[in-house]
C-alpha positions in Angstrom: 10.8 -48.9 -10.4 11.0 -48.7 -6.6 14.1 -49.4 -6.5 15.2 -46.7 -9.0 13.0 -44.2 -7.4 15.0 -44.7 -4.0 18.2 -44.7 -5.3 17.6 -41.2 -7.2 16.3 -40.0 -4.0 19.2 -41.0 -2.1 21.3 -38.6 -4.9 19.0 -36.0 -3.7 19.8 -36.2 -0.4 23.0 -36.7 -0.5 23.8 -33.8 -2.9 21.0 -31.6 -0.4 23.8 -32.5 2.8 26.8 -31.6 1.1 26.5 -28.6 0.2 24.0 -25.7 2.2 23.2 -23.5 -0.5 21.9 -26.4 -2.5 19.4 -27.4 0.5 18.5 -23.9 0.8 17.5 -23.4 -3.1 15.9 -27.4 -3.1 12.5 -27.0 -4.3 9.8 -28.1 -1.9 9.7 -31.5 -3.1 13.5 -32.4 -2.3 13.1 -30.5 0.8 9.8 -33.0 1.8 13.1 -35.5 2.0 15.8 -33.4 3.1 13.8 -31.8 6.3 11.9 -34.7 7.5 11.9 -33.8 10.7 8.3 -32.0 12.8 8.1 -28.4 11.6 6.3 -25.1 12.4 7.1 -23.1 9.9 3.4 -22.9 8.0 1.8 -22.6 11.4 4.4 -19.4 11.9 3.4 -18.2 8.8 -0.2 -18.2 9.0 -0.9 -17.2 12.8 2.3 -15.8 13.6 4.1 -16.0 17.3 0.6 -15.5 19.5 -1.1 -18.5 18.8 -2.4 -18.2 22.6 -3.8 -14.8 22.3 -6.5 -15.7 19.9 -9.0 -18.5 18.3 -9.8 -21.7 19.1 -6.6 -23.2 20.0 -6.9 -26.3 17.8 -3.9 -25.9 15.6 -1.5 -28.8 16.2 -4.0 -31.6 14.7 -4.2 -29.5 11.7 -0.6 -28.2 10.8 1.1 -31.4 11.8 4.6 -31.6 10.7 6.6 -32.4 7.9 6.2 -36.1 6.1 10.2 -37.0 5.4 11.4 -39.8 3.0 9.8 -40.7 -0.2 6.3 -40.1 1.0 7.2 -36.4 1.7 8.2 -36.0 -2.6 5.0 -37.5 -3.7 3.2 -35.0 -1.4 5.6 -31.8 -2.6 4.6 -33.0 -5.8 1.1 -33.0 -5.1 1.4 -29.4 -2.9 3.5 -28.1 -5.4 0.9 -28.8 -8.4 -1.8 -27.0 -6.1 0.4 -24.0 -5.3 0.7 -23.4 -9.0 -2.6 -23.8 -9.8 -4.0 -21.0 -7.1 -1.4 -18.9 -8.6 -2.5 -19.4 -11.9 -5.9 -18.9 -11.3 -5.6 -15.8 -8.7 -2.6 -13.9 -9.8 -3.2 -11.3 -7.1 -3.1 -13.6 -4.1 0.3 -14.2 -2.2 1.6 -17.8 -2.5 4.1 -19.5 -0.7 5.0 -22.7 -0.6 6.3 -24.0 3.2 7.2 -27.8 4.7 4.1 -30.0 3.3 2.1 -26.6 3.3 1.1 -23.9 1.2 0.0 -20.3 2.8 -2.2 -17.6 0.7 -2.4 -14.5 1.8 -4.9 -12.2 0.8 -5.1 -8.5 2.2 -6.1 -5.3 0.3 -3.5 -5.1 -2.2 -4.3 -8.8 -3.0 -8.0 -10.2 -3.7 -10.0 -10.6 -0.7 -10.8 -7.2 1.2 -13.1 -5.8 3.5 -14.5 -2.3 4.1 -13.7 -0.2 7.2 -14.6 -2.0 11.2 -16.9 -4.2 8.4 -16.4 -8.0 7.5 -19.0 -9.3 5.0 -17.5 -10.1 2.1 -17.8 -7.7 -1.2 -18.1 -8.9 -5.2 -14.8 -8.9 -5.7 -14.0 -10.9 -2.5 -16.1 -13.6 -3.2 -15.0 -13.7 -7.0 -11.1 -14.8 -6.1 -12.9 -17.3 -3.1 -14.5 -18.8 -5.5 -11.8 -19.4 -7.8 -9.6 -20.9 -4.5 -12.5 -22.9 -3.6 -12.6 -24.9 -7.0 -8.6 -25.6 -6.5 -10.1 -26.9 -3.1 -12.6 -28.9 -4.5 -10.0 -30.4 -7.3 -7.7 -31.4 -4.4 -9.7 -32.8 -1.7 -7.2 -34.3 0.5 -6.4 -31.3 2.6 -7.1 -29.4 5.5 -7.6 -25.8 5.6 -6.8 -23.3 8.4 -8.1 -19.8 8.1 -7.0 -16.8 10.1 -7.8 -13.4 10.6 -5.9 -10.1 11.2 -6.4 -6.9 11.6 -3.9 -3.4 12.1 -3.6 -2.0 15.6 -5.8 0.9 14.8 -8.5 0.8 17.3 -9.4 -1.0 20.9 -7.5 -4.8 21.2 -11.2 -6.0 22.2 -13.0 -4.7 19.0 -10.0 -6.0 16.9 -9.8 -9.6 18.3 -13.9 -9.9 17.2 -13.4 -8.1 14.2 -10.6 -10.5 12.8 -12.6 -13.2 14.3 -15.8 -12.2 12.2 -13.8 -11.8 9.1 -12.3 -15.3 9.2 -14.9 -16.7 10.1 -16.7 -15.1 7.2 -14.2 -16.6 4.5 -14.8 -20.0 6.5 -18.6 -19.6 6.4 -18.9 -18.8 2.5 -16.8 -21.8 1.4 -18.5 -23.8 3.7 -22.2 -22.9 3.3 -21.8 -21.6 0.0 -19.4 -23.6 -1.8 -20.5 -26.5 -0.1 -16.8 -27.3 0.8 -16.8 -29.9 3.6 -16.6 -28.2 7.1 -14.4 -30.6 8.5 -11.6 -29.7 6.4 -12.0 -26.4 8.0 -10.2 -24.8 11.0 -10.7 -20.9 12.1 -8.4 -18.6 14.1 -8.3 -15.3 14.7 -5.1 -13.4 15.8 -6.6 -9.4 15.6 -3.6 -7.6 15.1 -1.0 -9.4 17.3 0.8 -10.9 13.9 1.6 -7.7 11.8 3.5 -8.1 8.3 4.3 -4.8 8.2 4.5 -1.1 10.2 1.5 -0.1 11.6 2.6 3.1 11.4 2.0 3.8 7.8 -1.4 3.8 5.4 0.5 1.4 3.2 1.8 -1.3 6.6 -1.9 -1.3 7.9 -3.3 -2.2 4.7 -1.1 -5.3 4.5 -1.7 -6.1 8.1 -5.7 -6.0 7.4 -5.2 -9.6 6.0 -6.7 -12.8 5.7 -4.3 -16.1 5.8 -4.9 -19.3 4.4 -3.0 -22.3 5.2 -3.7 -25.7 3.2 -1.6 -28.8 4.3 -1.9 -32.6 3.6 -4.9 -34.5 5.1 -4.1 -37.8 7.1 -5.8 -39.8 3.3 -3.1 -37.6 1.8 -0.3 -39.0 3.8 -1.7 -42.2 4.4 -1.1 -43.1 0.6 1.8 -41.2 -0.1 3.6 -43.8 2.3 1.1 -46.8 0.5 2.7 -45.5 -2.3 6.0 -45.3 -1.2 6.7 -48.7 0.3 6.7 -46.7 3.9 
């Protein structure tokens, strides 16, 4: 069966490389092989380019890059199952799938909110957290990597604390609430040096007031997906 699995992923590959478009609409499981290479991309997403400017700084261990080869389909597999299921069960969250990762976003349009210069969470807040924190607690071998943002309305100082309190508010309820382990846990705060959208309009600072969560493979995670694959 090994041997049938690598030659069908060898078709993959080959038919990824010969031909752009098809490596550019590969689903995230061909592209776990195709890539294979260290990657950024889900740290980009999440925290933008000003990682410096804010949080804790301890990103790398977290993100890591992508897992290439056979081990990197059985964990787009596994991401891909776990992007699906946050989508089914919070159909007003943002989902994306990138590398090994998946990023959900949630601003005001989109499940998890927060009233004006305020950031403890509201009912309906905590009702889509607690749906994302049973997909959490069905797949275990993760890491998680919340971030804060805020628009540009207001002093930088009183922003950069504010996105800080609100991300460490989601952090806080699925730890001492949900009982999720901490250690899976990393928080950042970017205030509003990341925006998604103008700042200049109602509609762009409501989409910049947001709250990103990134969830990529553990080092269990990886560790058998090569066990698995022979690697």
């Amino acid at each position: 069966m090994k041997k049938t699995f690598i030659f069908i992923l060898s078709i993959v590959l080959v038919t990824g490389f010969s031909s752009c478009e098809a490596t550019r609409n590969a689903n995230n499981k061909q592209k776990g092989a195709v890539i294979g290479a260290a990657s950024g991309a889900i740290l980009g997403a999440v925290i933008g380019n000003n990682a410096g400017k804010g949080g804790n700084g301890a990103l790398g261990a977290v993100v890591g890059g992508v897992v290439g080869g056979t081990a990197g389909v059985l964990i787009g597999n596994q991401m891909d199952k776990q992007a699906q299921k946050i989508e089914e069960e919070i159909p007003g969250a943002q989902v994306e799938r990138i590398d090994d990762g998946i990023v959900v976003t949630f601003d005001e349009n989109s499940g998890v909110y927060f009233e004006t210069s305020k950031y403890d969470l509201n009912a309906a807040s905590r009702a889509n957290l607690d749906k994302l924190a049973n997909v959490l607690r069905e797949y275990p071998n993760t890491n998680v990597l919340v971030v804060g943002h805020t628009d540009s309305t207001g002093p930088l100082e009183f922003n950069m604390t504010l996105s800080k309190n609100r991300a460490m508010a989601v952090t806080n309820y699925f730890v001492q609430t949900k009982g999720l382990s901490a250690g899976r846990f990393t928080t950042n705060w970017n205030g509003p040096h990341a925006p998604v959208a103008d700042n200049a309009t109602p509609e762009g600072r409501a989409k910049n007031r947001r709250v990103n969560i990134g969830i990529v493979p553990n080092e269990q995670m990886i560790e058998e997906a090569k066990q698995q694959a022979g690697e």
